[in-house]
Each structure stands twice: as C-alpha cells, then as structure tokens.
C-alpha positions as CSV (number, residue, x, y, z in Angstrom):
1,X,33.3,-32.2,3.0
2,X,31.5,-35.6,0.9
3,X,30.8,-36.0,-2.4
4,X,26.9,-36.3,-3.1
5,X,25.0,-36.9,-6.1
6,X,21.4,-35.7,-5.2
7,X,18.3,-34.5,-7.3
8,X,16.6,-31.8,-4.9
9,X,13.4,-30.2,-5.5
10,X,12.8,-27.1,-3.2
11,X,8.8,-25.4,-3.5
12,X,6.8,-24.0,-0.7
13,X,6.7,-24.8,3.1
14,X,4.1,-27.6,3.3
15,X,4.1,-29.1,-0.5
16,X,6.6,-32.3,-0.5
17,X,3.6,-34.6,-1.2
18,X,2.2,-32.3,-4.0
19,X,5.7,-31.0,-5.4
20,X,6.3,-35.4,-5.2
21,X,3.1,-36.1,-6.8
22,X,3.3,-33.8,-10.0
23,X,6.7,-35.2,-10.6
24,X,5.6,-38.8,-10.3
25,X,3.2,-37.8,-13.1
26,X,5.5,-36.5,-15.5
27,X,8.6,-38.9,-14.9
28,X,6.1,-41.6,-15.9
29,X,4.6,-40.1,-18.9
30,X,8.3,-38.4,-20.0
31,X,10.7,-41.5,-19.0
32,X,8.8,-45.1,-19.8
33,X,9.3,-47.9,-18.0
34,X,11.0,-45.4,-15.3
35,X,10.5,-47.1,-11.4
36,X,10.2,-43.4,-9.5
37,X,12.4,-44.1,-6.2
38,X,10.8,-42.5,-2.9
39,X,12.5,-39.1,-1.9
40,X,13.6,-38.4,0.9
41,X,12.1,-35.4,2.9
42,X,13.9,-32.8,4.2
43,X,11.8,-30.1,6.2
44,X,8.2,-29.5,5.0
45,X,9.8,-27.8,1.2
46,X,12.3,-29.9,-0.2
47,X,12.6,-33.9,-2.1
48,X,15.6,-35.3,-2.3
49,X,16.1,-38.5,-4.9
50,X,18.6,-39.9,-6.6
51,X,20.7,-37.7,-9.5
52,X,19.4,-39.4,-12.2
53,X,20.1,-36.9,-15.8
54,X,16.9,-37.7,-17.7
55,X,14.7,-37.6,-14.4
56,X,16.2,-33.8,-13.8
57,X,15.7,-32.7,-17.2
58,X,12.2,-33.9,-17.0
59,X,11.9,-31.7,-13.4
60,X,14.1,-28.3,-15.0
61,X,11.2,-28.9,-17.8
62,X,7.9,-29.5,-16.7
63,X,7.7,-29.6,-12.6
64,X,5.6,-26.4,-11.9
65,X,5.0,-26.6,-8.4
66,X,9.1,-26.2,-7.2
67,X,10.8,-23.0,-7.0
68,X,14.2,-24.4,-7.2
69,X,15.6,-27.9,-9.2
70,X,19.4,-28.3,-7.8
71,X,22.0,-30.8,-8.5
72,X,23.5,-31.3,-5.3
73,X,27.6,-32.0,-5.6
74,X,29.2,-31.7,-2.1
75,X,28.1,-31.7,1.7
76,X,29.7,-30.4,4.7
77,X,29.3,-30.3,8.2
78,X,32.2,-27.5,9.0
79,X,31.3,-24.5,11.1
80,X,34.1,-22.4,10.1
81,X,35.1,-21.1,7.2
82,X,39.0,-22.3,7.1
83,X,38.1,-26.1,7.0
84,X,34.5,-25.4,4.7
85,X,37.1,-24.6,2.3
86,X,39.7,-26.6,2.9
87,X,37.2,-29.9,2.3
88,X,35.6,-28.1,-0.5
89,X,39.5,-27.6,-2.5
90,X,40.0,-31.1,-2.0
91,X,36.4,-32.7,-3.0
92,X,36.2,-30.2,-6.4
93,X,40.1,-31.1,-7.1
94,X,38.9,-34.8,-7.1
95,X,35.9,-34.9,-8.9
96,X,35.7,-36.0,-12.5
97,X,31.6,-35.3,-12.4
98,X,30.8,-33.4,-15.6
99,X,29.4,-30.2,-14.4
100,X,32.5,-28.1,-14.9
101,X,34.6,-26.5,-18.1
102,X,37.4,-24.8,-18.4
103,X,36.5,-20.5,-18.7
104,X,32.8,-21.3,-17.5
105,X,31.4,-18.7,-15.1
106,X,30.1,-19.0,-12.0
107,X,28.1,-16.9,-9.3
108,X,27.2,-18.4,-6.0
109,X,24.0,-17.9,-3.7
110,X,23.2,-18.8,-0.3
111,X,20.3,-19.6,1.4
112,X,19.8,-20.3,5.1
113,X,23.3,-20.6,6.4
114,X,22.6,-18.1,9.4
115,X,24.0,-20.8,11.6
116,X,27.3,-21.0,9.9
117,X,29.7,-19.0,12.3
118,X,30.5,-16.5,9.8
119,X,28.1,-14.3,7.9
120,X,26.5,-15.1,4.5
121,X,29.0,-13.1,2.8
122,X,32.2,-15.3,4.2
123,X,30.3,-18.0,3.4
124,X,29.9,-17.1,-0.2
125,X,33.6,-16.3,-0.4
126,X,34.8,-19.4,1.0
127,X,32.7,-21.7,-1.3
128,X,33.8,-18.9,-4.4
129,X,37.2,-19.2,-3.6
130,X,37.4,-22.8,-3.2
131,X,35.5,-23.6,-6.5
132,X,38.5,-21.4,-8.1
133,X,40.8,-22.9,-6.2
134,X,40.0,-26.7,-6.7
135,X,38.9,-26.1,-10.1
136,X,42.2,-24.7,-11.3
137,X,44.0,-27.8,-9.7
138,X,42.2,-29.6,-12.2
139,X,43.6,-27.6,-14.7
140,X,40.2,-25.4,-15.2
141,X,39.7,-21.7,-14.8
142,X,36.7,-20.0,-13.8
143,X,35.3,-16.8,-14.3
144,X,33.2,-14.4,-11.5
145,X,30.0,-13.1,-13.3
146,X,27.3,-12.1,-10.9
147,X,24.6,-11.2,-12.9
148,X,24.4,-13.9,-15.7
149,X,26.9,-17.1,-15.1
150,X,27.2,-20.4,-16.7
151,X,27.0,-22.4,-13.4
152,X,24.8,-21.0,-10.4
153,X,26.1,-22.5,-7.5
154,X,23.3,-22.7,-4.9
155,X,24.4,-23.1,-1.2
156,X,22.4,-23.7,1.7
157,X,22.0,-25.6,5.3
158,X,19.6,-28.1,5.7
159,X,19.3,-30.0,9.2
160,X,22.5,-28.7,10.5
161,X,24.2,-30.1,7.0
162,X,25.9,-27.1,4.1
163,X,24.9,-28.5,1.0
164,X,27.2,-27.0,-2.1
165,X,24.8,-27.3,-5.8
166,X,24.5,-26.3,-9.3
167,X,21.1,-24.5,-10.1
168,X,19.8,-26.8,-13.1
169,X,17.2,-23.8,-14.2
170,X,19.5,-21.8,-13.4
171,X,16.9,-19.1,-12.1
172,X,14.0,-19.3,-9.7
173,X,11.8,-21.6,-11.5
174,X,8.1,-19.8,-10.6
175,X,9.8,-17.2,-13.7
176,X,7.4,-18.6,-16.1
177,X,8.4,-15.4,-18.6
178,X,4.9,-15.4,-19.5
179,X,3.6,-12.8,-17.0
180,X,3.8,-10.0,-19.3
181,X,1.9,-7.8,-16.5
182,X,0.6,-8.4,-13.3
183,X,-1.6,-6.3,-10.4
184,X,-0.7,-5.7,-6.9
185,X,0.2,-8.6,-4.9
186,X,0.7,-10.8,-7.6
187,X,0.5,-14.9,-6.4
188,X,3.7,-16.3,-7.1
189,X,3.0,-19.2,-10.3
190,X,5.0,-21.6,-8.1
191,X,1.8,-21.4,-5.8
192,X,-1.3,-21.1,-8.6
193,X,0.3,-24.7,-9.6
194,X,0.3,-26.0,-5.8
195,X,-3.2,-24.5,-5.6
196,X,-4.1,-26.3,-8.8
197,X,-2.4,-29.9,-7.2
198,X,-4.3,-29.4,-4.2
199,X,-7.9,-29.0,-5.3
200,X,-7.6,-31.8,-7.3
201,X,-8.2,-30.5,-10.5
202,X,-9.2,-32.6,-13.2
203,X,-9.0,-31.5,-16.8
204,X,-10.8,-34.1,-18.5
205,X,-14.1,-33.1,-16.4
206,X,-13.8,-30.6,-13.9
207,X,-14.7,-26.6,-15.2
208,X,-12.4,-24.7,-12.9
209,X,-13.5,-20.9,-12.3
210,X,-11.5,-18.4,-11.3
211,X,-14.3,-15.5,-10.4
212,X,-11.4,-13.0,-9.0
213,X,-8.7,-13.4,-11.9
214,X,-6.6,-10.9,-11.6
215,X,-3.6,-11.2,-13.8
216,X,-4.7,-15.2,-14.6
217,X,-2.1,-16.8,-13.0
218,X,-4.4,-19.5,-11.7
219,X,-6.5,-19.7,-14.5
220,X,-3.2,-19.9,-16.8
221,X,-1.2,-22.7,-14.7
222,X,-4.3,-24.9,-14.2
223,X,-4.1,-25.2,-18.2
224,X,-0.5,-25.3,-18.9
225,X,-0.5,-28.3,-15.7
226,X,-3.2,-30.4,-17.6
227,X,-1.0,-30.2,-20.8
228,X,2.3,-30.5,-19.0
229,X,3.9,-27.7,-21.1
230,X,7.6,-27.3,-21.5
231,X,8.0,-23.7,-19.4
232,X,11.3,-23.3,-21.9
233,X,11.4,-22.2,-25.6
234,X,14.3,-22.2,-28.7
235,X,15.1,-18.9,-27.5
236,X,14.8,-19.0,-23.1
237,X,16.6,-22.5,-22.2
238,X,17.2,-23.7,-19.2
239,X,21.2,-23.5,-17.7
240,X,21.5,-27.4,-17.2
241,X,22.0,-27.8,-21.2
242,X,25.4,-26.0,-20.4
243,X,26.6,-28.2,-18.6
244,X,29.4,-31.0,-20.4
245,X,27.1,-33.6,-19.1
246,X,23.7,-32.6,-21.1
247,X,26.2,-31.8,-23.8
248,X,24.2,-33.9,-26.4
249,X,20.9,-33.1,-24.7
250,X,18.3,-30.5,-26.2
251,X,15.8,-28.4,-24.8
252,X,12.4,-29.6,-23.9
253,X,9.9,-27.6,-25.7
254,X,7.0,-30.6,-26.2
255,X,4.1,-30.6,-23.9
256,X,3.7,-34.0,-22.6
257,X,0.2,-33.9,-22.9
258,X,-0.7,-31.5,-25.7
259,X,-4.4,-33.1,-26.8
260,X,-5.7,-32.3,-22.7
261,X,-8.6,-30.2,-23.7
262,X,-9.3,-28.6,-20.2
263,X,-12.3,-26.0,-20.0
264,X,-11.0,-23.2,-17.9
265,X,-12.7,-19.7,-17.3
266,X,-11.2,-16.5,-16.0
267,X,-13.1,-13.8,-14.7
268,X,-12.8,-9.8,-13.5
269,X,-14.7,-7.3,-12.7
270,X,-11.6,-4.7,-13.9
271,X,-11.1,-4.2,-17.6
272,X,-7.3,-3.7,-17.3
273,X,-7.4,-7.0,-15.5
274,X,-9.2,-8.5,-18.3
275,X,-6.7,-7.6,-20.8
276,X,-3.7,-8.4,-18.4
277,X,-5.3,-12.2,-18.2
278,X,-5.5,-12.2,-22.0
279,X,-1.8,-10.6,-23.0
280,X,-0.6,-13.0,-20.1
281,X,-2.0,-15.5,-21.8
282,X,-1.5,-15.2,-25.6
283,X,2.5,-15.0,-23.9
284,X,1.7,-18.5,-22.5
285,X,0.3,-19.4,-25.7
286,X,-2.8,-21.0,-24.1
287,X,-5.0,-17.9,-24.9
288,X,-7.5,-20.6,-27.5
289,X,-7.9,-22.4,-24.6
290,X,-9.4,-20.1,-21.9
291,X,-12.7,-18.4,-21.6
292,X,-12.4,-15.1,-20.2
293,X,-15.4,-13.0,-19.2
294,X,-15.7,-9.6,-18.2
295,X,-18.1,-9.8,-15.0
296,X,-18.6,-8.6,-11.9
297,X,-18.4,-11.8,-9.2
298,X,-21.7,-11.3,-8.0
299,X,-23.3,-11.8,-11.9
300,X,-21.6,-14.7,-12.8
301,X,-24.5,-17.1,-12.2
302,X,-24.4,-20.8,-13.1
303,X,-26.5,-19.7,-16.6
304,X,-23.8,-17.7,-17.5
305,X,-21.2,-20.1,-16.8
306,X,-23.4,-22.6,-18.9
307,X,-23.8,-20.6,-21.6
308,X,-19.8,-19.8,-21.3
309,X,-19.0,-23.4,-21.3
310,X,-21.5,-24.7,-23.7
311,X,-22.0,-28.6,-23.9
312,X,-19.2,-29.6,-21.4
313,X,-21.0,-27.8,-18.5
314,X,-21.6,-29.9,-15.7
315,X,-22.4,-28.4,-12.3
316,X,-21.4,-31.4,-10.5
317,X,-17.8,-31.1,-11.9
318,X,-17.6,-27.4,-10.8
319,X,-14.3,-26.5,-9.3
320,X,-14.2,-22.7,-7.8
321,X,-10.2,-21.7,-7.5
322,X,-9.1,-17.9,-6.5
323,X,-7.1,-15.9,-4.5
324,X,-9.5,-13.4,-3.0
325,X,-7.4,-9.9,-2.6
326,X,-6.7,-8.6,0.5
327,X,-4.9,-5.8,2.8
328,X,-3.5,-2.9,0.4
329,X,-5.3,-4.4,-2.4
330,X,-8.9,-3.9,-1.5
331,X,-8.0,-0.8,0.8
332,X,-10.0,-2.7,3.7
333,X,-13.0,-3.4,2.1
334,X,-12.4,-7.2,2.5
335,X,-14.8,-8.0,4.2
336,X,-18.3,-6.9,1.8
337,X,-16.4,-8.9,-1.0
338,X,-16.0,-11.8,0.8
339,X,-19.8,-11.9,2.6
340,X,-21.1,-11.2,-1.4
341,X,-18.6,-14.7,-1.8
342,X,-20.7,-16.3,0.9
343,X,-23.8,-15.4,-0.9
344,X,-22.3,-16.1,-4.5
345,X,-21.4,-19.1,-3.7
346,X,-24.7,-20.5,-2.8
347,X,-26.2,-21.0,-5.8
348,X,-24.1,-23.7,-6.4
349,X,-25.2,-26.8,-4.8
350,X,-22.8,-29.3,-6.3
351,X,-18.6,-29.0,-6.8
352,X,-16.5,-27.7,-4.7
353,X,-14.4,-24.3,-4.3
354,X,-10.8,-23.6,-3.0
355,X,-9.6,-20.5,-1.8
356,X,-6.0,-19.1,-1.3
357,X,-6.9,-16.7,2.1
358,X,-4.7,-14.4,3.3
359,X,-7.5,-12.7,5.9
360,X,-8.8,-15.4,8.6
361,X,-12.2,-12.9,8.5
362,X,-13.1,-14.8,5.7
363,X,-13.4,-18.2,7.1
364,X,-15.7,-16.6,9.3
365,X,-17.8,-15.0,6.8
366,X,-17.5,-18.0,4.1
367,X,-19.9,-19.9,6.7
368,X,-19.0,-23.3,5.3
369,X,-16.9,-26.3,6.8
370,X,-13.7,-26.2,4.9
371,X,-13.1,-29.8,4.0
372,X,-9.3,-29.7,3.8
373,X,-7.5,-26.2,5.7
374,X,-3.9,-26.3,4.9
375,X,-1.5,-23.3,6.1
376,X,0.5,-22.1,3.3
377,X,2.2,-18.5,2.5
378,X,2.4,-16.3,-0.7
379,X,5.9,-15.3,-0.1
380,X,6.0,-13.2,3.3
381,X,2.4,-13.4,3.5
382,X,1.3,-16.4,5.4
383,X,-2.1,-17.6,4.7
384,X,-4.6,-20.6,4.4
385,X,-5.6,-22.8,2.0
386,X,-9.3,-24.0,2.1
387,X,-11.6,-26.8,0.2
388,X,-15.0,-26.4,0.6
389,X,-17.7,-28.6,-0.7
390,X,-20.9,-26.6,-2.5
C-alpha cells in the first residue's frame, strides 16, 4: 500500500475528453489565474489530476457530466486480503492528511474489484477493518453507519491497481434532487449533460429543442450547464465540507454564470409529461427560463418554434437534442415515431440535431449521414450517440 493524493473524476464509458472539457471551463471561470494540469486517463471513464482543495470543490460543485468526484488516499497492488490490510493499517496509522476526526462515521463501497482473490464482501471488510484499525492507532475512533456516514470510502480497481478514496459528494453525483418525477426509462442527468457537451451547445446563440421531453432532463441540464449552477443548496451540501480540511470552506451555491440567457424549449405530446417537465423544473429553479409547449412532434413546425422563440429565432442556430423512447416505452411502436422523425425533421434545412438512440432501426430510418456516431450507454442500456447536420 502508497500514499496517493489524487483528484479523480469518474462519468460514463467514452467521456474523458467531455467530462475534461467542462471542468477546464469551470476551473477557469471559478479559480483565476488557475494553470489546469493535463489528467491522466485511466480507461475510457475516469481523469485523474492532481488533489488540489479549491480545484475539487469547484468539481463536487458544478461538474455535471461525472458520476463520481473522489479524493483518492491510498493504492495497493495486494491480491489477498491479509497483506491489503496489513499496508492499509500502516499507511492510515501514518498519515496526518486531514480527512479524518475522531467519532466520524464511515461506510465503504466497492466497485470493480472482481479480480481481487476474495469476494467484494472480504474486500469491504478488510479495507473497514483496517480504517478502524489504523485510525485508532492514531488515537481516533470511527463509527460503522451504512446508510448515511460522514466519510464514504469508495474502493475500486483500476488497471490491475486497488485504489482506497473518500467520496467528496458523498453520493452519486447525477442525484441532481431536482427530478421531482420522472417516466419510464428515465436518462440518467449525468448523461443529458454529456449529450449537452457533445452537440456543442451554445447558449448565447444556439435554440436547443427537445421535441420528445419527457421528464426534461435534457432540456433542464442544457440550462443549468450554460449558467454553471451550483447542484447544492443551504439545506443539501455536499460531504467534502465535513471533512477537517474544508473546515473553513462553505458551500457553493453561486452559479458561475448566472446572466447566460439561454433560449431552451421542451416539448411533449403527453400532458402528465408536460407538467413533470415543469414541476422538475420549478425544483431546478430554472422554470423562467424554459419554454415548454404542449405538442405533438409532428406539429412543431419551424413557425411555431418562431413564434415560441420570438426575436432570438434563428434557424441556422437550431440545435435538435432528444432521447427518442424505446423498447417497453413505446410498446414496439418505434419504428412509425422515428420514420415521422425522418420526415419532421426535414423542414429544417439549417442546424443540426443529436440523438441519444437506443434502437440501431432508427439510423436506418433517420436517412441522414450522422456527422459524429459515438457509442455510449444509459446505464445497462448500450446505445449511440448521433450528430446530424439539417
């Protein structure tokens, strides 16, 4: 076991350069004068940079396309769980890192250690009882609480290397809180943001279009990413301000760019969806600044969107962004919704529209070149991603 003292972002298979991207943004605007140092890649899902406290803060704020920010403490490269604990003992009896408190509690999860020699359960024992172990040779004791700890301890392998790390948020980080309701199938917010980062989306001109709504994920994260809004209030902080280290820090409830004006538009054919996108919106507190229209897909011509938008329209800066449903959520009628996209979409002759596709029929219906086809997965469902010129 080696002391480490890594900042590692962990999103979706496939999004280093976008999850590296949107934090180069914010570090910029959030820390001046910060240099941003290149991260190393692990995999095709995980950054790793150097622990910096302000950079992580900034990350456990405002980074939107991760699912996990961790602080990682410790490494390993033991197979077996007598010496994995052992090194751990010694390492956490050593270290004077301010992460720890006497009484704290603690809970541990692992991830992807199916190569370890013992099972996931052993392995969580041996890393549980070690923390207990090396913390009270420091003179600290800590408490078991599964459900709702001080410290989540997250623990994983990574190219044949067990990695022991504190959990800045603490949680999953695509838990908004602001999804009041969602419909069947829901797309994780973690991926509307990587959806919004890939087609390029451009507040200050572009009018993104979400014809197929649902419960306005996409429509909701495209707006709170063009203000860069805090996903923490008062009242729901993140875990890392418990920690001695951020004991003078304060939550980070400021958007970084709250004058972004971004004209946005969400669209369903289903009532209950309409009012889902709404409440799920008021809850986001971005409600004033989305359109939402109650329309079938195959009504919403460009006059309407005009007439939506008002003096900002500009069919040139059209950008098109859904998730068309699929499987159990259409009951198999897939494929007359997506040939009625094929023909929707041609009355737009300028912009571009992105689609999150979970059924390959519909690259076959769509009957367009897809300028950029990207393979990405909603969860357990593996899919596509595809740009399309108009």
């Amino acid at each position: 076991m080696a002391s480490i003292d890594n900042l590692r972002l962990i999103g979706i298979s496939g999004t280093n350069k976008v999850m590296a991207g949107e934090l180069s943004r914010l570090a910029r605007r959030a820390i001046p004068g910060i240099r941003m140092p290149k991260p190393a890649k692990q995999g095709l899902g995980a950054l790793v940079y150097p622990f910096d406290t302000e950079l992580a803060a900034v990350a456990v704020s405002y980074h939107r396309t991760a699912s996990r920010v961790l602080w990682d403490l410790f490494e390993s490269h033991a197979r077996r769980l007598e010496p994995l604990y052992e090194e751990l003992v010694e390492d956490i009896s050593r270290d004077t890192r301010e992460w720890l408190w006497d009484g704290a509690s603690i809970s541990i999860r692992a991830r992807n250690v199916q190569s370890f020699a013992a099972g996931e359960r052993q392995v969580v024992g041996a890393v549980k009882n070690a923390l207990v172990d090396g913390a009270r040779a420091r003179g600290m004791r800590l408490r078991i609480e599964p459900d709702d700890p001080d410290i989540l301890i997250a623990v994983r392998i990574h190219d044949g290397i067990l990695s022991v790390s504190v959990d800045l948020a603490g949680r999953a980080m695509h838990q908004r809180g602001y999804r009041l309701e969602a419909g069947d199938a829901p797309l994780r917010e973690n991926l509307a943001a990587v959806l919004v980062m890939l087609s390029r989306y451009d507040s200050r001109s572009d009018v993104l279009v979400d014809p197929l709504a649902g419960s306005g994920t996409i429509p909701i994260e495209a707006i709170l990413m063009a203000k860069a809004a805090s996903q923490w209030t008062e009242k729901r902080q993140p875990a890392y301000l418990r920690l001695p280290i951020y004991s003078e820090a304060k939550v980070k409830t400021e958007a970084l760019y709250p004058d972004s004006k971004p004209t946005v538009v969400a669209c369903d054919i289903d009532m209950r969806a309409i009012e889902m996108i709404r409440q799920n919106a008021k809850a986001a507190g971005v409600l004033d600044d989305l359109q939402v229209i109650h329309i079938d897909v195959r009504d919403l011509s460009p006059r309407v969107l005009e007439k939506t938008v008002g003096p900002t329209w500009d069919p040139r800066q059209v950008l098109v962004l859904c998730n068309p449903p699929y499987g159990e959520r259409l009951e198999g009628g897939e494929v007359d919704l997506y040939q009625d996209l094929n023909e929707w979409s041609q009355q737009f002759t300028e912009g571009r529209a992105a689609f999150m596709i979970g059924n390959p029929q519909f690259e076959e219906i769509f009957k367009r070149e897809p300028r950029v086809r990207k393979p990405i997965s909603n969860g357990s469902l593996r899919g596509y991603y595809c740009l399309y010129d108009l």
